[in-house]
C-alpha positions in Angstrom: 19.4 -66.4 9.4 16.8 -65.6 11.4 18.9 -63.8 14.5 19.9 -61.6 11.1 16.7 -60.1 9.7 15.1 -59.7 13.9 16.8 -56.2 14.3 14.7 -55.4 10.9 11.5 -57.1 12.0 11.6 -55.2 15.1 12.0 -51.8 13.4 9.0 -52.8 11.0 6.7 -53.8 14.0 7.9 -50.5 15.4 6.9 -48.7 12.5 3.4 -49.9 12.0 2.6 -49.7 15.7 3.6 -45.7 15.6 1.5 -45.8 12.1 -1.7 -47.4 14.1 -1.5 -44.8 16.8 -1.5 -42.1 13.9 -4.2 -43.6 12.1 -6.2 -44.1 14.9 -5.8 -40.7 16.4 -6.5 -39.4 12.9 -9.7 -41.5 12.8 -10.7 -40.2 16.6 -9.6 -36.0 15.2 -11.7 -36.9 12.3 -15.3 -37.6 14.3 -14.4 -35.1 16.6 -13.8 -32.6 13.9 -17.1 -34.0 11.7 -19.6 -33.1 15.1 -17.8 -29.6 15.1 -18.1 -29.2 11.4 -20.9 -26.3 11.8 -18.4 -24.8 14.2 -15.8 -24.9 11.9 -17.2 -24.3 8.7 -18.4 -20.9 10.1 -15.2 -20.2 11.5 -13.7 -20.8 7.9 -16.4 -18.9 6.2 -15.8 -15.8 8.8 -13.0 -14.0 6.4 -15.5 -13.6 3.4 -18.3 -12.9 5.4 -17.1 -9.2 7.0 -16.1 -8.7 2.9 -19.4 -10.0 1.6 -22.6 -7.2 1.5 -25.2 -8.2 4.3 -27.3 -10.9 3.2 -24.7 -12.0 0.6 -25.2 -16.0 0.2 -22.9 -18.7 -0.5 -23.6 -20.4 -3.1 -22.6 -24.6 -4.1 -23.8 -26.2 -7.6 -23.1 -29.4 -7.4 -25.6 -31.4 -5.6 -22.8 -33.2 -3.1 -20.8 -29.6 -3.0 -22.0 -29.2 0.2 -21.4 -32.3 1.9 -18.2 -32.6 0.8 -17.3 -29.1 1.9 -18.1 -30.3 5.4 -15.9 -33.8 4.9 -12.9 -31.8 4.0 -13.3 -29.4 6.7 -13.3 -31.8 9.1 -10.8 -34.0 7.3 -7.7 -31.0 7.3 -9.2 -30.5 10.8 -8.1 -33.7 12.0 -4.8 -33.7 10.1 -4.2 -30.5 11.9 -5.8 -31.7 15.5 -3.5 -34.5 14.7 0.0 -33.2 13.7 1.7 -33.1 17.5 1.0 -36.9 18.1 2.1 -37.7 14.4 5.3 -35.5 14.9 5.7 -37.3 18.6 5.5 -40.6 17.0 8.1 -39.9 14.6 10.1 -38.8 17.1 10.0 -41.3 19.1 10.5 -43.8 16.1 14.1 -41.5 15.1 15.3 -40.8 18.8 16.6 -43.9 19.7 19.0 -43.9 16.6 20.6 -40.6 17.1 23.5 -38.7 19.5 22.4 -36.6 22.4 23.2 -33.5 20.2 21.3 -34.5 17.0 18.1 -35.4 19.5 18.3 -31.3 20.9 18.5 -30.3 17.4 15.6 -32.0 15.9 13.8 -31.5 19.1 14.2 -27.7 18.6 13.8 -28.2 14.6 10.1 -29.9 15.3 9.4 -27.0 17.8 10.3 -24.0 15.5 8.8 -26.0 13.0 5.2 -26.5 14.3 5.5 -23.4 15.9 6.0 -21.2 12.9 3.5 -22.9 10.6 1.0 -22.2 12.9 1.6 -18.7 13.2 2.0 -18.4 9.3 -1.4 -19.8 8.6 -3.2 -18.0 11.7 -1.9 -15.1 9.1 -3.0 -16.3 6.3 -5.9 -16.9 7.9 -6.8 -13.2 10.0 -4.6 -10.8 7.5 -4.3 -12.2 3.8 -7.3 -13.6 3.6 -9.6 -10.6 4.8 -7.7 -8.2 2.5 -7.7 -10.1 -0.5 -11.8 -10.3 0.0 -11.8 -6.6 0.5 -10.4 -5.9 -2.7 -11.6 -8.8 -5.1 -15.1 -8.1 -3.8 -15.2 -4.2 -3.8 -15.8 -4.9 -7.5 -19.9 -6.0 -6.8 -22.0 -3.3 -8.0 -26.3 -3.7 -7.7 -26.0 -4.7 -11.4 -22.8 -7.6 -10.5 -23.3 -9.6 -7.6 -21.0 -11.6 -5.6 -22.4 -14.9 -5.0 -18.6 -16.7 -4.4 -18.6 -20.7 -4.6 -18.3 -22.8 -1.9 -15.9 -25.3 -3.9 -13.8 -22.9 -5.0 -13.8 -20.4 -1.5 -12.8 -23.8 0.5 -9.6 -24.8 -2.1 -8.7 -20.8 -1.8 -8.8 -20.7 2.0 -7.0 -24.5 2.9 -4.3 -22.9 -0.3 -3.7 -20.0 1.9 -3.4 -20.7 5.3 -1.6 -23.7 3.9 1.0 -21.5 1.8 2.2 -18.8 4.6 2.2 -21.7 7.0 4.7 -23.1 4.7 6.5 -19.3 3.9 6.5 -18.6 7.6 9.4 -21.9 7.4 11.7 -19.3 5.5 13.4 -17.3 8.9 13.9 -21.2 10.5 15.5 -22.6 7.6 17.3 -19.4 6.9 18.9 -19.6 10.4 19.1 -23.5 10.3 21.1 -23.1 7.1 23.6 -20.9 8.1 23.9 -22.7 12.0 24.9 -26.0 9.9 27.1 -23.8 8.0 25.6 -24.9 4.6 25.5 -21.6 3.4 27.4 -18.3 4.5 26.1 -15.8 7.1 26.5 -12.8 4.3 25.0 -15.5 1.5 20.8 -13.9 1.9 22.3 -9.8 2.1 24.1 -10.9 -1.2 21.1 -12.0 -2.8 18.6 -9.8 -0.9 17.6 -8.4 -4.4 16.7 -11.4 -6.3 15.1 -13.1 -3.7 13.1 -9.8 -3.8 12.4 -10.3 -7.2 11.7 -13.8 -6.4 9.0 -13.4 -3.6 7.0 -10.8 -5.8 6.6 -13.7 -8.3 5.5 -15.6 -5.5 3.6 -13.1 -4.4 2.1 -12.8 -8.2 1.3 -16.8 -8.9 -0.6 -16.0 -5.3 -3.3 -13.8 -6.7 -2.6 -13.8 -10.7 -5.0 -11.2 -11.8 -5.1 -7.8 -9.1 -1.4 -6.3 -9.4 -2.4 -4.1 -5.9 -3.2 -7.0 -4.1 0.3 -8.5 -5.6 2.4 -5.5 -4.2 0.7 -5.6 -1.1 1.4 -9.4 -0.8 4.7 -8.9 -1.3 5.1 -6.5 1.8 4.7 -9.2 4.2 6.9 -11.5 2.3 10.1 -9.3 2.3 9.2 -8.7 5.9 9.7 -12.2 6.7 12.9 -12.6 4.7 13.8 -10.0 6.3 13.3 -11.7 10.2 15.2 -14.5 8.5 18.2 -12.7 8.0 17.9 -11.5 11.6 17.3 -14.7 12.3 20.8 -15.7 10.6 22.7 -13.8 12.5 21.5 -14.8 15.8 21.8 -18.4 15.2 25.5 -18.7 13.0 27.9 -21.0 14.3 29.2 -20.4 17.9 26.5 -18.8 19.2 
């Protein structure tokens, strides 16, 4: 009975020892992070501050706004300092259960992966960002002031660099779908037009209220559908 449920028992020790060594690197990002939190906050708040007048404050109205500004910084910090030893340990949880062949594509999978989210949110971060505080804040006069929030500036920036990370994904799984041959090469030209239609409403629940900032959202969002079907072809079966 017990020879039975050891194969289990040694996957479950397996699995919290890999969870310690996240959590603990997690905990080590974290106070690393937390003494850089000046640093970082700074760095966050650099977007806003080339759109804000000189002298423009930020503002917080909640008595622990502030410090918890700074405990989230360094928090998503840490996740992020943290993400290659997480994704090593869940490799080497999976790898010994799979083929040679399935091990090179999730190796390459985890690579494009990381690789791509990083450069989406690096976007997000030094092109979306900056032009959508252009615009929304060209709208301060001497009689309306822009004093933004430091709540709600924090939950906008993370959503951002967060969501092209995420859209950046779109060319690998575009290619990664047609390579496993779960959908045809021709399948994205077919419905180039609604996904058109469909990334200007993503584009539109992005920034709700400016329609410019909407069309010129969407630019960069057919651009990258577009790399994806590029990115289909070079990538279909047999190649």
């Amino acid at each position: 009975m017990s020879s039975s449920h050891s194969p289990l028992k040694v996957h479950l020790n397996e699995l919290r020892r890999r969870l310690i060594i996240c959590s603990v690197t997690i905990a080590i990002a974290f106070v690393i992070s937390w003494f850089f939190s000046d640093y970082l906050v700074s760095w966050l708040f650099y977007p806003v501050r080339r759109a804000l007048p000189p002298g423009s404050p930020m503002i917080f109205t909640a008595l622990t706004e502030g410090f918890m500004t700074y405990l989230k910084v360094a928090f998503w910090t840490a996740i992020i300092l943290s993400t290659p030893m997480i994704l090593y340990q869940i490799w080497e949880f999976v790898a010994p259960g799979l083929y040679d062949r399935e091990k090179k594509y999730t190796r390459h999978l985890v690579y494009w992966g990381l690789g791509l989210f990083i450069l989406g949110g690096l976007f997000g971060y030094w092109v979306i960002m900056p032009v959508a505080f252009s615009i929304t804040l060209s709208f301060a006069t001497k009689d309306l002031v822009a004093m933004p929030r430091l709540q709600n500036y924090l939950v906008f920036s993370l959503k951002t660099i967060l969501i092209f990370g995420l859209i950046f994904e779109i060319p690998f799984l575009m290619a990664f779908a047609v390579h496993c041959n779960i959908v045809p090469e021709r399948y994205f030209i077919m419905h180039r037009k609604a996904s058109y239609i469909a990334l200007y409403l993503l584009a539109v629940l992005l920034v709700p209220t400016d329609i410019f900032s909407q069309i010129l959202l969407s630019f960069p969002l057919i651009g990258i559908y577009e790399i994806g079907i590029l990115f289909a072809r070079w990538f279909r079966p047999g190649d």
